[in-house]
N, C-alpha and C positions, 0 to 999 in steps of 0.2 A: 360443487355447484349449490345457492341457495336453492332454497324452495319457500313455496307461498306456506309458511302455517300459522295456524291451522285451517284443514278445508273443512268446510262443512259439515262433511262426513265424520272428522274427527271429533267434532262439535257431540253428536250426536247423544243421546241419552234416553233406554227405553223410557217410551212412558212419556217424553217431555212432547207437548203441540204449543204450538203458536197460537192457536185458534180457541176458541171455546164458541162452540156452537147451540143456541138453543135445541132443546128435547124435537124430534123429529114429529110431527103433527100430521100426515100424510101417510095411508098404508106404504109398508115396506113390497116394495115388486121386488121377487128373486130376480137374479142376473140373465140367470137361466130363459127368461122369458123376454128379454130384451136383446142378450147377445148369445146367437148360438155356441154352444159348449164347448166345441175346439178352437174356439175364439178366445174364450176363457184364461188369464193366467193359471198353473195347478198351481203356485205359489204366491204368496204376498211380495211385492218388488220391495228392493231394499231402498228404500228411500230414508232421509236424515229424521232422526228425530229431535227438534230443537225448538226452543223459546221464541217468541217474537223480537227480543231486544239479541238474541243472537247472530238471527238472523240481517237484521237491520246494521248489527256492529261489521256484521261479514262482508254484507256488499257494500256499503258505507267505505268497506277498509280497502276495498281491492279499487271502488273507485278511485278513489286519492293514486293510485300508483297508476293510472294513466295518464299519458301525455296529450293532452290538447292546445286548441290554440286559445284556449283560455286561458291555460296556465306558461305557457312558453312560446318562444317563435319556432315556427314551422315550414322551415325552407324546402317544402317538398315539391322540387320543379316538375312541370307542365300538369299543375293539379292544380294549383291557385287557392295551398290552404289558407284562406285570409281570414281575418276576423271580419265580422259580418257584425251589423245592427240588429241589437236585442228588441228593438221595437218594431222588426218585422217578422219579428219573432211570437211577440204578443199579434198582431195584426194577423198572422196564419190562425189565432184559437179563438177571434173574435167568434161566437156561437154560429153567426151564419155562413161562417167559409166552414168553421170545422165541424159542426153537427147537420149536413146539410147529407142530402143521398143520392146515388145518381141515377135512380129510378122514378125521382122527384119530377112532377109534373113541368115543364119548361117555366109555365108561369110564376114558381114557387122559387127558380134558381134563377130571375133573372139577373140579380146583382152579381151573381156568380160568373153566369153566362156573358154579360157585359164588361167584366174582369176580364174574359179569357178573347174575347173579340178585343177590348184596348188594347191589351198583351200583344198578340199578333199584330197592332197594327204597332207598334211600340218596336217591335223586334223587325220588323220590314221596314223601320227607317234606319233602325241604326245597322242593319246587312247591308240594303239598298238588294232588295228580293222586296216581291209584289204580294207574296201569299206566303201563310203558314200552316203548318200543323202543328196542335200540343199534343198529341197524343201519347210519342216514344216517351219512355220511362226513363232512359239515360243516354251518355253520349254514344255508346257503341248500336243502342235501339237504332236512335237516329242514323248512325251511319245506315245501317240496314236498310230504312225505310227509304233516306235517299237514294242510294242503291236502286234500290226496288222502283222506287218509281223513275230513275233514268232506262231502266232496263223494260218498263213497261212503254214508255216514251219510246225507245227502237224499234222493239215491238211493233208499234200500234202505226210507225212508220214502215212496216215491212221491211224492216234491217235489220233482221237476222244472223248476216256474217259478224255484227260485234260482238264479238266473242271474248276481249281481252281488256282488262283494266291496267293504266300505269300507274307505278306507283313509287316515290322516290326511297332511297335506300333509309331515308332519314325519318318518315311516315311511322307515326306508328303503329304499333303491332295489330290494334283490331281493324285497320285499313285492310292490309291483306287479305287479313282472314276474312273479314266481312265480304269481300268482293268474291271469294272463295267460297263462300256459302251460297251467296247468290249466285254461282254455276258461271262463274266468269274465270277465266286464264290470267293470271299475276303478270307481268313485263314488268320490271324492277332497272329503275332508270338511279346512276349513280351521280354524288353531287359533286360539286366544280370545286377548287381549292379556296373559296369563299365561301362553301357552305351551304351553297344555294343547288337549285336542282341545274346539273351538267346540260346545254340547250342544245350541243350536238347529238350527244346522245339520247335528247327528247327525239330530236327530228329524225332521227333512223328511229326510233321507235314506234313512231307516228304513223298511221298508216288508215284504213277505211276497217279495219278490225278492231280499232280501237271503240269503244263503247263512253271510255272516260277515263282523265286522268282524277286519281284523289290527292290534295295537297291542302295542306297547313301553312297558312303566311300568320305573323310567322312563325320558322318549323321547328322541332324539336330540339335543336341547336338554340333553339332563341334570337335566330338570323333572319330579319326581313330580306324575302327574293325579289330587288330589284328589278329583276326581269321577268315580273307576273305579269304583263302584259303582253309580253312577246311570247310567254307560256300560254296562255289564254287565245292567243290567235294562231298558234300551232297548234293547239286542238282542235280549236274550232274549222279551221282551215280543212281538216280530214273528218269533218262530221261527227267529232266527239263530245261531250259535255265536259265540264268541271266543279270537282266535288271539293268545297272547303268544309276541313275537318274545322270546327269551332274550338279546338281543345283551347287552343290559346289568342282567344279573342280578346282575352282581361288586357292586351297588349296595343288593342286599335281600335276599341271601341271607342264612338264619340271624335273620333281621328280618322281613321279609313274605314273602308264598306267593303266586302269580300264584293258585293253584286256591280262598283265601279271597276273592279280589278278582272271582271267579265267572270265570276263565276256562277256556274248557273242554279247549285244546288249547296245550301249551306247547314247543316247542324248545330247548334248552340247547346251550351252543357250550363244551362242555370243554375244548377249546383256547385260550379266552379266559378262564373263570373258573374254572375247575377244573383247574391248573396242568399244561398242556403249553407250552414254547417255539413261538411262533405267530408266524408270517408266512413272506411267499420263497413263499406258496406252500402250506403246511400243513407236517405233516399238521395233520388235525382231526378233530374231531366232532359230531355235532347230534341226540342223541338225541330224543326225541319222547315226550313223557307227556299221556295224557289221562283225564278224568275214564274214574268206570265205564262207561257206558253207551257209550263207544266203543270200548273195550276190545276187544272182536270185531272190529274192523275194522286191527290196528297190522297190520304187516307181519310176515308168516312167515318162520321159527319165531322162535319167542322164548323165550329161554332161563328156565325154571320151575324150582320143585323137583316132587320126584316125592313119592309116598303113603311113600315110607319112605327120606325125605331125603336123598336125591340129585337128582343133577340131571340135565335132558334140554332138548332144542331142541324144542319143541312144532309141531307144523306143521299140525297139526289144528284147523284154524281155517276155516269154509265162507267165512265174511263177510271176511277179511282182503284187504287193498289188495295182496296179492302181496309178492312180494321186490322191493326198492325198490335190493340190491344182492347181489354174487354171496355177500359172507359178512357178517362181524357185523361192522364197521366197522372202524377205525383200531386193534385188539386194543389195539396199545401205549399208547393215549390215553386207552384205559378202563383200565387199570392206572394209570396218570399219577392218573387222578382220584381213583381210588379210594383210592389212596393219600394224597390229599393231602387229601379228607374223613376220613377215619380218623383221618391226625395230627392234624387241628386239633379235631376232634369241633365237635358244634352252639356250644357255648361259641367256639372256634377263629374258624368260621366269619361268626360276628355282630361278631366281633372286628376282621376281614378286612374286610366292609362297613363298618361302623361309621369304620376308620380312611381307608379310599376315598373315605366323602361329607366326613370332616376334612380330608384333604387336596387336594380338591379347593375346599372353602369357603376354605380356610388360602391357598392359591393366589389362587380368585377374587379375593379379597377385597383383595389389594396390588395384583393386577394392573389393576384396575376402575378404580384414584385412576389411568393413563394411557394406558386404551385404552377403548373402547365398550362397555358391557355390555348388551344388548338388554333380556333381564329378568332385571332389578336382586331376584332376591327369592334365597333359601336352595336350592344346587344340590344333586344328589343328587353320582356317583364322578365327571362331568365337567361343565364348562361350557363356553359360547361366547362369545368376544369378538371384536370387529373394530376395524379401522382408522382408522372412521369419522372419529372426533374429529380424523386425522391427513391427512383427503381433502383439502386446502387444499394439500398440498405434494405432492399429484399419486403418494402413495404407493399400492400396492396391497397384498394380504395376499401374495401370489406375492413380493412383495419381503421382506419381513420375515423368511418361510419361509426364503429363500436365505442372507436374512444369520446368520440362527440357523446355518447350516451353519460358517461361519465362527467360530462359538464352540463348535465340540462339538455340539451339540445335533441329534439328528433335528427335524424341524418334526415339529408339533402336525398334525393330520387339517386340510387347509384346504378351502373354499369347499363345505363341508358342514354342516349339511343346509340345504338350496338357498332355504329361508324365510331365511334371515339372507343380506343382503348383504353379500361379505370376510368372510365366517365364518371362526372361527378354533376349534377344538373343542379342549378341552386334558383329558386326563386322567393325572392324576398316577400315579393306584394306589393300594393301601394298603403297597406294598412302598418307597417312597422315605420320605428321612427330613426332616426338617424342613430340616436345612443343604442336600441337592441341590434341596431345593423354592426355597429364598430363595435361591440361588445363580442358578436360573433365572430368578426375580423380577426379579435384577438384570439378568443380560443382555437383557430384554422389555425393560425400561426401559432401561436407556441405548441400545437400537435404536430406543425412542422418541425419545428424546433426537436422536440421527444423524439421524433422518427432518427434526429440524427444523433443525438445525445445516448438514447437507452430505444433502440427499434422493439426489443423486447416486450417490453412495456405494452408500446402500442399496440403489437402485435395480439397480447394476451388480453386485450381491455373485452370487456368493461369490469369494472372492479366492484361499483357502487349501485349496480340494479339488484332487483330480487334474485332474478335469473342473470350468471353471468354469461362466458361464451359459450356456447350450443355447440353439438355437432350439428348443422343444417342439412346436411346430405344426409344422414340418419336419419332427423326429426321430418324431413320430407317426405323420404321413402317409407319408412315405419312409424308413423305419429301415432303420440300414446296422446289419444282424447279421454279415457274413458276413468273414472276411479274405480279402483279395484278393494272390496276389501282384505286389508292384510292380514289371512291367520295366524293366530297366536302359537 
């Protein structure tokens, strides 16, 4: 297996600093008087001793071996890594969004405060929801908060038998658990041979226990449910809400409203559709919109206008679910957005979907004639293929992923969402162009090709990274984070 060298540590040379610091001009305070004793290292840490242009060569060097979507295309389905504009980029560090505090007197943040009130109303036209919060930090926050405030909504109805959230097999994974952390019971409804969520098996599951269904139009498949309408009034019908996961809105934005399709609670992930750079990690966002009648209950304060147009953080709210965090979320990520609805305006925006669900059909579509298509029908910005067709030569989709590594490419989202066996999730975006899509085309295909010629091969890839193939079940279970130094 390679390895990255040299590290830092290797680097190292007593004696050698980075720094040169002027003669200290300030009495010396012992340690001793500042930090109690057993507090104390008894020893010096080992830390590198190295140059400043050493330093600068080292991380300089390891950056280059990342993968971004600045350097490659990045098919990583229901994330939406898209390339995003660099001048909303400069517009987050303009000095009054980025050097601003949020202890700052209201009068001092109004352009800020008037950003984050257009924002909300920007985002309640394109859901078709009445009210917002920016508070949640990212999309799993959001779910929470939606959650929370349906659950406070039963409540304050004295409906306390909802005890149970539905949730379809296809949902992902922090749907469950979120509804599970907020002290609600899972009912796990399976879906029809079109993909969509099964509507018999909604309606036995439907009942006056139900609290809410949570659902993704469209879901994790990259399949629009037709029949969200009819899903929407079998909840509704037994006193339930409905929760739209925003994961994959970069699909009908500007085109459909989760708040026409009768959903009453909606999350947004502006770090996935509303252009911030996304992954490593974050940042993020996951605002929260719901219809009127929940409005009383988002999280405090939330930024309004006032009777003689300005603005303020409202906190005067009796029914509110509380502060869900200490201030108004990710600031930079709602400037990212806001900006980047503004350029494109509704026109912009339908134009954005529109070219998401082309090039993710434009894709399916060649890649289908030599891989497995589960269901063969019209995707929405992603779809799913597998291996299947290729299971005779003892491939898996874990292999295929590795050798993509080998031609440039990040892998596609694999063995997700967990109804597909060797899932393979692929989303283009509406930012790539026809030539990196059929470029990709081609290397699916001739790795089909290798799987049948030499499966070996694939099987053993990657050949050409730093790191080749892992043991992953080792490196999970026992991850060596740490550098050690090696006696001589």
């Amino acid at each position: 297996m390679k390895t990255l060298e040299p590290l830092i540590f290797d680097l190292s040379q007593e004696g050698r600093s980075g720094v040169s610091l002027p003669p200290c001009d300030v009495p010396e305070v012992s340690l001793e008087t500042l930090v109690p004793r057993e507090f104390l290292r008894e020893r010096e840490a080992e830390l590198p001793q190295v140059s400043e242009v050493d330093v600068v060569r080292h991380f300089t060097r390891l950056s280059t071996f990342n993968h971004g979507v600045d350097t490659g295309f990045y098919p990583l389905g229901s994330c939406t890594m898209k390339y995003n504009p660099k001048v909303n980029e400069r517009l987050a560090r303009l000095p009054g969004f980025s050097q601003i505090h949020p202890y700052q007197p209201e009068g001092l943040v109004q352009g800020a405060l008037g950003l984050m009130v257009e924002l909300q109303e920007d985002l309640a036209e394109i859901t078709g929801m009445d009210a917002f919060t920016l508070q949640p930090a990212a999309g799993a926050h959001g779910e929470m908060t939606g959650i929370l405030i349906i659950k406070a909504y039963h409540e304050q109805q004295r409906d306390f038998k909802r005890t149970k959230v539905i949730v379809p097999d296809s949902a992902h994974g922090t749907n469950p658990a979120t509804a599970a952390m907020a002290g609600f019971e899972i009912v796990q409804v399976p879906s029809n041979e079109r993909g969509g969520v099964d509507i018999e098996a909604l309606r036995q599951a439907a009942n006056e226990e139900v609290a809410a269904l949570m659902l993704t139009n469209p879901n994790t498949l990259g399949l629009f449910d037709v029949n969200i309408l009819e899903i929407a009034k079998i909840i509704h019908d037994v006193g339930g809400l409905i929760y739209y996961d925003g994961a994959n809105a970069n699909a009908i934005m500007g085109i459909a409203r989760p708040g026409d399709m009768g959903f009453d609670v909606v999350h947004l992930n502006l770090h996935k559709t509303f252009s911030t750079p996304h992954g490593g990690g974050g940042p993020g966002s996951g605002p929260v919109g719901v219809k009127e009648f929940l409005a009383p209950y988002l999280p405090k304060p939330v930024a309004v206008r006032t009777s003689d147009g300005k603005f303020t953080l409202d906190a005067d709210r009796p029914l509110s679910i509380g502060r869900v965090r200490a201030f108004q979320a990710n600031f930079g990520v709602l400037v990212r957005a806001y900006a980047y609805i503004r350029a494109l305006g509704g026109e912009g925006l339908t134009a954005a979907s529109q070219n998401a669900v082309l090039n993710a059909n434009f894709l399916m579509n060649i890649l289908k004639e030599h891989y497995h298509l589960p269901y063969d029908r019209i995707c929405m910005h992603e779809f799913v293929i597998t291996p299947q067709n290729l299971k005779g030569y003892g491939v898996h989709t874990l292999d295929i992923a590795k050798r993509l590594l080998d031609y440039g490419y990040h892998p596609p989202t694999i063995y997700f969402p967990l109804i597909v066996e060797e899932a393979m999730m692929i989303e283009p975006t509406e930012t790539e162009s026809m030539e990196t899509l059929e470029q990709f085309a081609q290397v699916m295909i001739k790795i089909a090709a290798e799987v049948q010629d030499d499966v070996e091969m694939v099987k053993n890839a990657p050949y050409t990274t730093l790191v080749t193939r892992l043991d992953e079940t080792g490196a999970a279970r026992k991850p060596d984070l740490r550098w050690r130094k090696v006696e001589d």
